[in-house]
MARDRENSE-59528 format. One record per residue: residue in one letter; x, y, z of N, C-alpha, C in turn. Coordinates in steps of 0.05 Angstrom, whole numbers, plus 5000, padded with zeros to 4 digits. Layout:
BEGIN
aXYZXYZXYZ ...
% end
This chain:
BEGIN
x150279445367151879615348154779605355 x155979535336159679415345160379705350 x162179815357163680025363165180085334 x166180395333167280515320168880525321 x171180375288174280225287175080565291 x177280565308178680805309180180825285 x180981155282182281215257184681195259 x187281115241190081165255191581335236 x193281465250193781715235196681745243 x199081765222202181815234201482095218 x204382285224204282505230207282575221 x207682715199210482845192210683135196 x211883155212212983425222212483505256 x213983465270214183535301213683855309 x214383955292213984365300211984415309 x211584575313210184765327206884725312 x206484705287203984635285203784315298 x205484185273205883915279205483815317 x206083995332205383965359202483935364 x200984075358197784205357197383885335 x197483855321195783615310195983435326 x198383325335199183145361197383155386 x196483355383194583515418191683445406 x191183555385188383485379187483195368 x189483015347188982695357189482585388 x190882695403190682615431188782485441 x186882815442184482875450182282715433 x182082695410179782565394179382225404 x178082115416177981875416177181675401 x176281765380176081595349178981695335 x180681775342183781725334185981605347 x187281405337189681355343191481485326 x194781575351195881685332198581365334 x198681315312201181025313204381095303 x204981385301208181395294207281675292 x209681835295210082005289213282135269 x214582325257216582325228217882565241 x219582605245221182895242224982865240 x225982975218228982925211230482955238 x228983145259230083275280229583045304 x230982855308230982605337230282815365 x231482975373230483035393226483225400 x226783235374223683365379221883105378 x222682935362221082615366221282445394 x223582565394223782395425221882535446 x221682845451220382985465217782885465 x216182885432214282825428212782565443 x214382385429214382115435213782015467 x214982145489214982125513212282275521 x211582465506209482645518206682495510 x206882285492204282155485204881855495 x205581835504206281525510208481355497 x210281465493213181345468211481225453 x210581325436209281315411211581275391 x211981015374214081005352214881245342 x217481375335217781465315220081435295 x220781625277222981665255223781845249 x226081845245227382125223228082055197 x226781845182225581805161223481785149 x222681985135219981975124219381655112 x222081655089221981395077221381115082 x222381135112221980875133219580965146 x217881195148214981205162213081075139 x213181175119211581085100211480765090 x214180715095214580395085214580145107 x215180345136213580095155210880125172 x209980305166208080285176204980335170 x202280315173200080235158197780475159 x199180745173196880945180194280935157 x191780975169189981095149189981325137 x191081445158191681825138194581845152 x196382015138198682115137197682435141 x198682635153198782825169200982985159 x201083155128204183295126203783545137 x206083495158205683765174208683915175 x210283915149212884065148213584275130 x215384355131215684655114214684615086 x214084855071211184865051212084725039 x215384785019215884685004216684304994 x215384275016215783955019212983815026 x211384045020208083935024207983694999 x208483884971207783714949210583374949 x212083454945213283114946213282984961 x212283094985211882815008208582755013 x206982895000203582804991203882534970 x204782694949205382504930205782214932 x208182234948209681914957207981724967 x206581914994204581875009202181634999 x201781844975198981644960199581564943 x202981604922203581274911203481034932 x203881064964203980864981200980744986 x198580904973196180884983195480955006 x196381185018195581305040193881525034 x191581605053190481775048191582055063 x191982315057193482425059191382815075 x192582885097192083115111194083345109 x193983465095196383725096196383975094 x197484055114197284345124196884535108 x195884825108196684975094198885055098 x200185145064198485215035199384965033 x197584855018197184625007200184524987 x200584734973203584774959204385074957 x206785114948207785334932207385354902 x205385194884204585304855202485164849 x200685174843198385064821199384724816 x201984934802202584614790203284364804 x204684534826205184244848202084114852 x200584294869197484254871196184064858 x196284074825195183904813197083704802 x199583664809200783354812200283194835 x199283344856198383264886195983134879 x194483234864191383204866191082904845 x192882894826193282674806194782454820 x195882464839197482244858194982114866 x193582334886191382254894189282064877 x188482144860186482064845187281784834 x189881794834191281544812190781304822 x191281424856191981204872189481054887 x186881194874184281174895183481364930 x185581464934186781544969184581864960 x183881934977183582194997186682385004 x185782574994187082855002186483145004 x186283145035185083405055186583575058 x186683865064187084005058186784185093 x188784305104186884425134185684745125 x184384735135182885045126181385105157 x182185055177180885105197179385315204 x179385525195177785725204175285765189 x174585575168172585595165170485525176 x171585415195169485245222169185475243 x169985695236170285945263167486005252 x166086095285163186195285162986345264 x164286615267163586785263163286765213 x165786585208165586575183163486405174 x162586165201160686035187158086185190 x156786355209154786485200155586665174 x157286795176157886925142156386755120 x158186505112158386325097154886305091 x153386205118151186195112149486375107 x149086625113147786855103148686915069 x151186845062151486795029150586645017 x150286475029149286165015145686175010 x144886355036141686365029141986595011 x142986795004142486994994141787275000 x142987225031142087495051142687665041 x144887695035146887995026146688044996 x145487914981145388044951147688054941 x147288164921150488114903151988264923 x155788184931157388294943158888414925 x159588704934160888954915163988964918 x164088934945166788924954167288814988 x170688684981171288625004173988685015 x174188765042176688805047178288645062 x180188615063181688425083184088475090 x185088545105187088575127188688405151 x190988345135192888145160195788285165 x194788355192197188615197199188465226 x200588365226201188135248204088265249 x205588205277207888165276209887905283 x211487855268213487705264216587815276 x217787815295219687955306222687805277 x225387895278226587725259227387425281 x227487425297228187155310226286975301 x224187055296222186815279223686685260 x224886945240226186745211228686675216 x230686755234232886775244233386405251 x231386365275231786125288230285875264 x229285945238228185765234229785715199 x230385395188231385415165230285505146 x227585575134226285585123223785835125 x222685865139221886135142223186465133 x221586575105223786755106225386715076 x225086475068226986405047223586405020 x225186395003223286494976222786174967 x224386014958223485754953222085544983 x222785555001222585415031218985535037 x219385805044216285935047215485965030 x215386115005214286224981213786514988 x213686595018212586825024209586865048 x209987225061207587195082204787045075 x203987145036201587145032200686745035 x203186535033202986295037202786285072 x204286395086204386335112201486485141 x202586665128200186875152197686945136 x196886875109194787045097193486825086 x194486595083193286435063189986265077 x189186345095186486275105184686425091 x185586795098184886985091183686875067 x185886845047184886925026183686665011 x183986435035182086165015178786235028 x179086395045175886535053174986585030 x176586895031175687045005174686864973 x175886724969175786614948172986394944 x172486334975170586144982167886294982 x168286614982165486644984165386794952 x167886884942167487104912168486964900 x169386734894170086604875172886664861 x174186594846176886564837177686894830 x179886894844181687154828181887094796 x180287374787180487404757182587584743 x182387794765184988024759185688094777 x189288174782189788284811192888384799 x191988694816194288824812196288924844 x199188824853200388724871201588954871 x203488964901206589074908207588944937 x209288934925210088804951213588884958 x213388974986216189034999218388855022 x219088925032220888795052222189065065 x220289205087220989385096223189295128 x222389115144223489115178224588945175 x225088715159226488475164228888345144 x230188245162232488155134231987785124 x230987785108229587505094229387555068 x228887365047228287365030226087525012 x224687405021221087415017220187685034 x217587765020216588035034214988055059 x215788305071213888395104211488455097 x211788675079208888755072208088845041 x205088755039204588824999201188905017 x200788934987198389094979196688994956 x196088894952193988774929189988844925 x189588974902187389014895186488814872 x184088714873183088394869180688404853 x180788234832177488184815176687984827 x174987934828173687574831171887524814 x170887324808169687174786166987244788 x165887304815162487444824162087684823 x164887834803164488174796164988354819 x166488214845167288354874169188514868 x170088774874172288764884174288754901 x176288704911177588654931180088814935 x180288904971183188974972184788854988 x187388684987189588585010191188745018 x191688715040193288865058195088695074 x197288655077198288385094201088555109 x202788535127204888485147205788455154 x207988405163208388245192210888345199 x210388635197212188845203210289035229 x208088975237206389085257208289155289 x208489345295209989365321209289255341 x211088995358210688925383208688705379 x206588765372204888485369202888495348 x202088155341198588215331197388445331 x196088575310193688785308192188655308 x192188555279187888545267189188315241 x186688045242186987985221183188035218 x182988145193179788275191179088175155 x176288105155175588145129172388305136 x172288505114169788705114168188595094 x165788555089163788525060162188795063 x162188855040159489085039158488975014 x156088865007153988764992151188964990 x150588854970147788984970145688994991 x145888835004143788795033145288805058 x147288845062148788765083151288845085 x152088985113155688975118156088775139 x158588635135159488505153162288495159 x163388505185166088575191167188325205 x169488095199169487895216172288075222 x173388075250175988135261176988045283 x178088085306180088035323182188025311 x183687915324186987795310186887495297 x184987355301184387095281182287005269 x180787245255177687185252175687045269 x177287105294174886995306172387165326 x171887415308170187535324168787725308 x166087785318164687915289164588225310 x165288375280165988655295163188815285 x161688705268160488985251158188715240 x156188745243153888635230151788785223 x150688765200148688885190146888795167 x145088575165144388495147141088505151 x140588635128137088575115135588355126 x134088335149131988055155133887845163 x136787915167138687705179140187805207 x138787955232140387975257140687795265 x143887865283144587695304142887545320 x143187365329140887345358142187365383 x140087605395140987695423141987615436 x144487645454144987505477148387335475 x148087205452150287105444152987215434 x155287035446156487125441158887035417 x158587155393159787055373161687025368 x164286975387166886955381168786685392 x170586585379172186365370174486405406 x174686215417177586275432177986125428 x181786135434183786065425182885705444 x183885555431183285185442186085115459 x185385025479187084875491185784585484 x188984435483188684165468189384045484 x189083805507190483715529192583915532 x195383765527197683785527198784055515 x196984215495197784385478195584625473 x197484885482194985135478195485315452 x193385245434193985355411193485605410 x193485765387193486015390190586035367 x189885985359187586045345185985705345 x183685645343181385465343180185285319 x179485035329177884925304179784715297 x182484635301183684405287182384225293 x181084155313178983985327176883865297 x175784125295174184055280173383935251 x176484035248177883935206177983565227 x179383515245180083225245177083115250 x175183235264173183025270171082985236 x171483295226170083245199171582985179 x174182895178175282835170174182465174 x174082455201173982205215171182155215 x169182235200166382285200165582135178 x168782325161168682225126169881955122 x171681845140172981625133171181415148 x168681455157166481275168163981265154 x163381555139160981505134162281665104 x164081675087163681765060162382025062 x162282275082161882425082161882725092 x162982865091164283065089165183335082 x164783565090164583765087168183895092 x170383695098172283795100173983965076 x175784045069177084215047179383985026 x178183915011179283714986181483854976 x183183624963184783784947184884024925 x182583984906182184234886181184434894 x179484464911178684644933180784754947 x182684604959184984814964186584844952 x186484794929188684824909188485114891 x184785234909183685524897186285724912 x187085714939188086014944190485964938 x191685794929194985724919194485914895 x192885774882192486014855191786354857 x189986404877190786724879193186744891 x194886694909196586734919199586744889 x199186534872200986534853200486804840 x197986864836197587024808197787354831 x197087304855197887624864200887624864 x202587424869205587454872207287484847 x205487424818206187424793205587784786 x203887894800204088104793205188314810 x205988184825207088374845210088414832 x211188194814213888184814214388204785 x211888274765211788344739213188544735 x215188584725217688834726215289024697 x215589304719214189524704215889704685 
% end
């Protein structure tokens, strides 16, 4: 049996996530990473040295046009998700990019039409749906443990000090981020959406209480979904001193379930009809060290090996483009009503 052609993968954006993808192709040995992209030369250079002077650029234009990756990796500020996907897979690259996938629907589905046009693949990271604790969720819904779900709550109460948006160009800004519910919430709520189906109605507010930025600290959103749920958001990043709780609650007809810690990675509250825990274990996510790089929440591991699974065997359970193109759309339509002048 010949061995398995490794995958090669360049990588736009050096930051701080963009670091963590770097750490977790490291580590994957069915990945090569063959270049890496950032406007900023000295974070490439850092990079570059830390993996073995690994080529790079401070042109996207010149990453895409000299060189032959199988997937492209956009890993830079939101609002540059959608035109540099795009380019990507007019080049025929197949394409990995961070959340939120975009700032509107509409970017989303010119992303998804690049894609399609061009034949190429376009993934989507949703990492936490690989966290224990959501995938037993996921599966107790999927058999039908919990009966119809009545309501859900969800809570992302984090803090962001202002030197976060201070030191960064883009963070903070209304076109650059779009806002917390794209940055700190948007797992949250492609969960939510993944188990109740599409926001049907949602009524918003949203403030900017502790910080001086654009875009808001904290809103409030009460939620329809398409499976007759209701839903309430709660989001922050006005929390004092540190992390609280990022939490989602279900109460269903057969079942409560509480996923919490500070990154969903830990089940606080279980209770389901003919579906207990099993004894002994312990159901919670820690934070991954990646060689070189200690992340703060778990699972990027897991989006790249599903990924590298798919580009061998056509198969795949990773997060597609239209699929993530679902919480761009609640996120638009809660921020449309948040800003609906009453």
């Amino acid at each position: 049996m010949s061995p398995v052609k490794k995958v090669k993968f360049a990588i736009a954006g050096c930051g701080s996530i963009g670091k963590r993808h770097l750490a977790v192709l490291d580590a994957e040995p069915n990945a090569e990473i063959i270049a890496i992209c950032d406007i900023d030369e000295q974070k490439c250079k850092e990079q570059s040295a830390l993996y073995g002077n690994i080529p790079y650029y401070t042109s996207y234009e010149k990453l895409i046009s000299e060189t032959k990756p199988d997937i492209i990796n956009i890993v830079t500020p939101h609002a540059l998700h959608a035109p540099m996907t795009i380019q990507a897979c007019n080049k025929g690259f197949n394409v990995l990019v961070e959340k939120p996938m975009a700032l509107t629907v509409a970017d989303c589905m010119a992303m998804n039409a690049a894609a399609d046009h061009n034949g190429v693949k376009l993934w989507v990271v949703k990492q936490n749906r690989y966290n224990v604790p959501v995938r037993l969720t996921k599966d107790a819904i999927q058999k039908g443990m919990l009966g119809k779900i009545f309501m859900v709550k969800c809570d992302v109460l984090w803090n962001r000090y202002q030197g976060y948006y201070d030191d960064s160009p883009w963070r903070g800004k209304l076109k650059e981020e779009g806002g917390a519910l794209f940055t700190q919430a948007s797992h949250f709520i492609d969960l939510l959406v993944w188990w109740c189906g599409d926001v049907v109605d949602v009524k918003a507010k949203i403030h900017t209480y502790n910080h001086v930025i654009e875009t808001e600290d904290t809103g409030n959103a009460v939620l329809t979904f398409s499976n007759g749920a209701t839903g309430s958001l709660n989001w922050t990043t006005s929390v004092y001193n540190k992390n609280y709780e990022g939490s989602i609650t279900i109460i269903a007809e057969k079942g409560t379930i509480k996923i919490g810690g500070q990154y969903l990675n830990r089940i606080e509250y279980w209770d389901v009809l003919g579906y207990p825990l099993q004894e002994g274990v312990e159901f919670i996510d820690k934070p991954n060290a990646y060689g070189k790089y200690q992340g703060t929440s778990s699972n990027h591991d897991k989006v790249i090996e599903a990924i590298i699974g798919g580009m061998h065997a056509d198969d795949t359970n990773i997060v597609e483009g239209f699929e993530g193109m679902r919480s761009v759309d609640a996120i638009e339509k809660i921020y449309a009503s948040a800003r609906k002048p009453e």
